[in-house]
C-alpha positions, -999 to +999 in steps of 0.1 A: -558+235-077-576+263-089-563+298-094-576+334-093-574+359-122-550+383-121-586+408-124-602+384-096-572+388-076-571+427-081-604+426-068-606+405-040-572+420-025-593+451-025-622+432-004-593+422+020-579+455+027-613+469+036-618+442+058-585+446+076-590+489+079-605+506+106-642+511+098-641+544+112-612+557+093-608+574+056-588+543+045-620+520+048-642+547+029-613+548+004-613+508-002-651+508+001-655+532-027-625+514-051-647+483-047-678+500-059-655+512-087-666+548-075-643+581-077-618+592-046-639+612-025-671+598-036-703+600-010-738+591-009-764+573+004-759+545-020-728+537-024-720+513+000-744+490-014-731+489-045-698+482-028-723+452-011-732+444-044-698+439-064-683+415-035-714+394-037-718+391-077-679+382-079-681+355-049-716+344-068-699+339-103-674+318-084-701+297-068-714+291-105-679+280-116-676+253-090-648+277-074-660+288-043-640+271-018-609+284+000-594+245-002-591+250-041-568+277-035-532+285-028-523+298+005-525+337-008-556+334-032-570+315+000-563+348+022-581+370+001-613+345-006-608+343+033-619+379+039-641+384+008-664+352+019-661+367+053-670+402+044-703+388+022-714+368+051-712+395+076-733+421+057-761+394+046-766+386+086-757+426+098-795+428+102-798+395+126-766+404+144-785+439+150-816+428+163-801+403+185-780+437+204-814+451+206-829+421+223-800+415+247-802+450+256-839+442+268-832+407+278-802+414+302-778+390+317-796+355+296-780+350+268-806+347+239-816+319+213-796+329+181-808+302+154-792+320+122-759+315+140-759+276+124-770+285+091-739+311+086-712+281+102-730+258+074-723+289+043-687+289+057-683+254+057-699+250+023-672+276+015-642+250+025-642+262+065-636+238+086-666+235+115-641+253+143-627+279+125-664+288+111-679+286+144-649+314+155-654+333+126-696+337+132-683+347+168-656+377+154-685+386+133-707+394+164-681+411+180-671+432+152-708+441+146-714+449+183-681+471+186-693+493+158-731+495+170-715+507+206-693+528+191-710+543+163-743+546+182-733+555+219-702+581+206-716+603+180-701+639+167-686+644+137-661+669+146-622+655+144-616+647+176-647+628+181-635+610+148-602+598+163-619+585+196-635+562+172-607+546+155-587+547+187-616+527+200-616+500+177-581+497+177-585+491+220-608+462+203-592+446+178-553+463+178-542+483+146-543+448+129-571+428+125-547+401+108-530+401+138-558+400+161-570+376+146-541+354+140-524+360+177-548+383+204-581+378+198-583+353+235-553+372+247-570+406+251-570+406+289-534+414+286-539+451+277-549+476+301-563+505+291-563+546+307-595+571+295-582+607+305-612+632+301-630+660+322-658+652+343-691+645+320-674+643+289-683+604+280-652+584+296-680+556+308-695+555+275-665+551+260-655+525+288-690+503+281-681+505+239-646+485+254-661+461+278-690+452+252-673+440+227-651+412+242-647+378+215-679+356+228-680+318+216-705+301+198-721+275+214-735+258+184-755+227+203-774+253+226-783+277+196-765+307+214-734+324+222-721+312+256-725+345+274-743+380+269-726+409+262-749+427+288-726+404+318-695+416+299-688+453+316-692+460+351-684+498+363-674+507+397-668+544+405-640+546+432-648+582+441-679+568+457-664+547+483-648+555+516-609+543+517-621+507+540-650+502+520-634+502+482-610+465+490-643+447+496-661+463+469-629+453+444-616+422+460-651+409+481-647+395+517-654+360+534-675+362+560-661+374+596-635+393+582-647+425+596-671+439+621-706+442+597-694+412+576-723+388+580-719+368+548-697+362+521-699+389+492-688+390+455-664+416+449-662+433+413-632+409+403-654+382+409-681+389+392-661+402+357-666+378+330-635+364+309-650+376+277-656+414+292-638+445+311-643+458+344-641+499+346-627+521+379-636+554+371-617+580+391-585+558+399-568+586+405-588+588+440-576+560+454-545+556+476-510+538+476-521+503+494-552+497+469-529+506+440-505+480+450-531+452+453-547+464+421-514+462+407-507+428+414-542+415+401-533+431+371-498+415+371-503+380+378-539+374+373-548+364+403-567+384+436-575+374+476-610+386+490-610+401+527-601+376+549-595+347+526-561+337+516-567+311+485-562+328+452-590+332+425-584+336+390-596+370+371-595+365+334-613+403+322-597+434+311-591+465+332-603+500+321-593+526+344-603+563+339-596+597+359-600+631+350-573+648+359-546+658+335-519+631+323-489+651+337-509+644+373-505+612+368-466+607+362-438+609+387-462+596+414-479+625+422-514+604+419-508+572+410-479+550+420-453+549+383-453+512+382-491+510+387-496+536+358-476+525+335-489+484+343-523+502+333-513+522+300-511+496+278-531+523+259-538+556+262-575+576+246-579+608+258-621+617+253-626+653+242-640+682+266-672+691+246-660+727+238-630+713+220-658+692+194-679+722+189-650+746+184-637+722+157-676+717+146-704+734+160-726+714+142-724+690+168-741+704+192-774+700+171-761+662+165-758+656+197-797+677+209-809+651+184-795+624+204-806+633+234-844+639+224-846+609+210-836+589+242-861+611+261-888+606+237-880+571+225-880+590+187-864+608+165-881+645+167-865+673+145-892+698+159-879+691+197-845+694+182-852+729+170-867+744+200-840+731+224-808+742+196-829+776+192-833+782+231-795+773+235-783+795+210-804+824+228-791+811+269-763+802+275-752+809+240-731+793+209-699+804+229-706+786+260-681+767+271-700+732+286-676+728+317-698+701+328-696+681+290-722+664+276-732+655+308-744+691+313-761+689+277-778+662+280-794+681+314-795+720+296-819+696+272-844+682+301-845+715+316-851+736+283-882+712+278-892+711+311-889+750+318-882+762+283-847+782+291-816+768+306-793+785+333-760+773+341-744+781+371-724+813+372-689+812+355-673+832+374-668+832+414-689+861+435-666+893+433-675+896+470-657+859+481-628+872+457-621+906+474-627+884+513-602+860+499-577+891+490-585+912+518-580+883+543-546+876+524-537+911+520-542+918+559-528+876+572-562+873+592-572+843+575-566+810+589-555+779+570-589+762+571-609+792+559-584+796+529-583+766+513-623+766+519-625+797+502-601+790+477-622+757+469-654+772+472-644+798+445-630+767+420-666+754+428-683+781+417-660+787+385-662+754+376-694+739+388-680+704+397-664+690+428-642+668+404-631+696+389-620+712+421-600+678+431-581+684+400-573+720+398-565+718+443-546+687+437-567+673+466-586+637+467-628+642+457-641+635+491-615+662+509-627+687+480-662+681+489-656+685+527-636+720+517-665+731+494-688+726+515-671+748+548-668+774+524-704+770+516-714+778+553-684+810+556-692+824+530-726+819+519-743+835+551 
């Protein structure tokens, strides 16, 4: 039985720390930089590969020895040549793992040839891994790579909140442990629900898709492939959208016959979710007590009825939920039933309002320009960048405060190209709807409906969204809307 050096095993328990730490978090820059033999606090464009580079020429001088297989090993030396082969092989195929996101992306819901997947199961087995375990590992690889590529592409801003979404996504991913993913959760994910709290616009679905993209997928080594796409892995299903008799069917799906209008048999979003992926209800807080209890007990025992159909099916998938209105809502049943939330809250990330990240960096706001003008474009374009951060900074102004998110950005951008200035809506009610609301109070000639119109109407002009309304009025979205909009015809004559 071979052994490591006591400087081999320094080493290489450095390799397997890094591997186990959050990619987005100081500790993995720490570890990356002690491997490179670099200084605390070190940073550069180059440094990473030397980090690369070290890992590689101590696993390579082992392969020269004759001593590059985990089977020569005790059970701790084998740990760490565990994650140091692992770590090598990852980095060597990060550009193949890349480019088959890319093509997925294009190629949709067929999974895609994937003929370096063999060659990496034969290094690990020429490393002492068994064929199984290899072909598991090449999978976790995958999913590690596409969990950062979704997170680190799709979630950008480098202020601290923003950083903390990060880690608290890859930690919804893979736990706070990757030993312990690996060793106990990694097929037992469906197990843990998970609650985005955020304001309207402000990335919830984005950060929802990061989740439900970057389920465990298998190898299956004989067809070249892995055995599903990511791309079938996250289906989305905002509940706002839906009238109270319409959302079951769209959840749960219906036989045929089991209501007037049901002419065939229809897929609901349980049935369609894959094992390896996540389905997302956005704005759960807008639906009522009956749907809550049946989405409880999917949740529960894993199982769900369509309309009209009594035989159980199976549902396998994780559950995201999201809502934007404010945690202390959400408690002591005044939105959601207390069992159902906290059967949903197996974690807890809370997505930052977009004047939160620029007031802890306002250098963001140029990050994210860049962002957008590239997905417009298709390129990067630092010129398009500076004409839309210039014409910001002018209307509406470095203290703006975004209430629609980056959703709003994202549009300020369009417009300033399209019409080269931006102007949001007013942030403050009409003085004249104010002083009708006070007088009418003031005087108890205002009936209840005009009231609560006008007081919704006002929110709506404040805060530019009917979610926001719902939230602030306590009231469901589609009652906000119908309120809104009465106070629209009283008071905009």
């Amino acid at each position: 039985m071979n052994h490591l050096s006591s400087s081999e095993r320094c080493f290489f328990q450095l390799v397997h720390e890094a591997v186990y730490a959050n990619p987005f978090s100081d500790l993995r820059r720490q570890k990356d930089n002690e491997i490179a033999g670099l200084f605390p606090g070190t940073s550069g464009d180059g440094e990473f590969e030397t980090t690369l580079a070290r890992v590689h020429q101590h696993i390579d001088r082992l392969e020269r020895q004759g001593r590059a297989s985990i089977n020569q090993y005790d059970p701790n030396d084998q740990e760490l040549l565990t994650s140091s082969f692992l770590f090598d092989l990852f980095h060597r195929y990060t550009d193949h793992f890349d480019r088959l996101i890319l093509d997925q992306l294009q190629a949709g819901e067929q999974s895609l040839p994937a003929p370096f997947v063999s060659k990496a199961i034969d290094e690990l087995c020429g490393w002492g891994f068994d064929r199984p375990m290899a072909r598991r590992y090449v999978a976790m690889c995958y999913q590690l790579r596409r969990a950062f590529f979704f997170i680190d592409k799709n979630l950008k801003g480098r202020s601290d909140s923003m950083r903390r979404l990060r880690e608290d996504l890859w930690n919804n991913v893979f736990t706070h442990n990757m030993g312990l993913y690996h060793r106990f959760l990694w097929s037992r994910m469906e197990d843990f629900s998970t609650m985005l709290l955020g304001e309207t616009g402000s990335g919830k679905g984005t950060a929802a898709m990061a989740i439900g993209r970057s389920g465990f997928i298998p190898v299956d080594e004989k067809k070249g492939c892995f055995t599903e796409s990511f791309t079938r892995c996250f289906i989305a299903l905002n509940l706002s959208q839906f009238p109270e008799t319409l959302i079951e069917s769209e959840l749960f799906g219906h036989r045929k016959g089991a209501f007037t209008g049901a002419v065939d048999d229809y897929e609901g979003l349980f049935d369609r979710c894959s094992p390896h992926g996540a389905i997302f209800l956005d704005e759960i807080g807008e639906v009522g007590e009956p749907i809550q209890i049946k989405l409880l007990q999917v949740i529960q025992d894993r199982f769900f009825k369509r309309v009209g159909d009594h035989r159980p099916r199976p549902f396998r998938g994780r559950v995201i939920a999201a809502t934007n209105r404010p945690a202390e809502q959400l408690i002591g049943g005044q939105t959601l039933r207390e069992d159902f939330y906290y059967r949903l809250c197996s974690d807890i990330i809370i997505v930052p309002p977009l004047r939160q990240r620029l007031g802890e960096d306002a250098a963001e706001l140029e990050d994210l320009i860049a962002v957008v003008i590239e997905r417009i474009v298709g390129e990067p374009s630092s010129e398009l960048v500076a004409l839309v951060n210039k014409q910001i900074s002018r209307t509406p102004g470095s203290d703006y405060p975004w209430p629609g998110n980056v959703r709003e950005l994202e549009q300020c951008v369009r417009r300033i190209l399209l019409k080269q200035s931006y102007s949001p809506l007013a942030t403050q009610p009409a003085k004249d709807l104010l002083s009708t609301l006070k007088n009418g109070l003031e005087s108890q000639t205002l009936d209840l409906k005009t009231l609560v119109a006008g007081y919704c109407y006002c929110l709506y002009q404040s805060h530019g969204t009917i979610e926001a309304v719902a939230r602030m009025a306590g009231l469901d979205r589609r009652t906000a809307k119908k309120h809104i909009d009465t106070g629209r015809q009283l008071f905009s004559q």
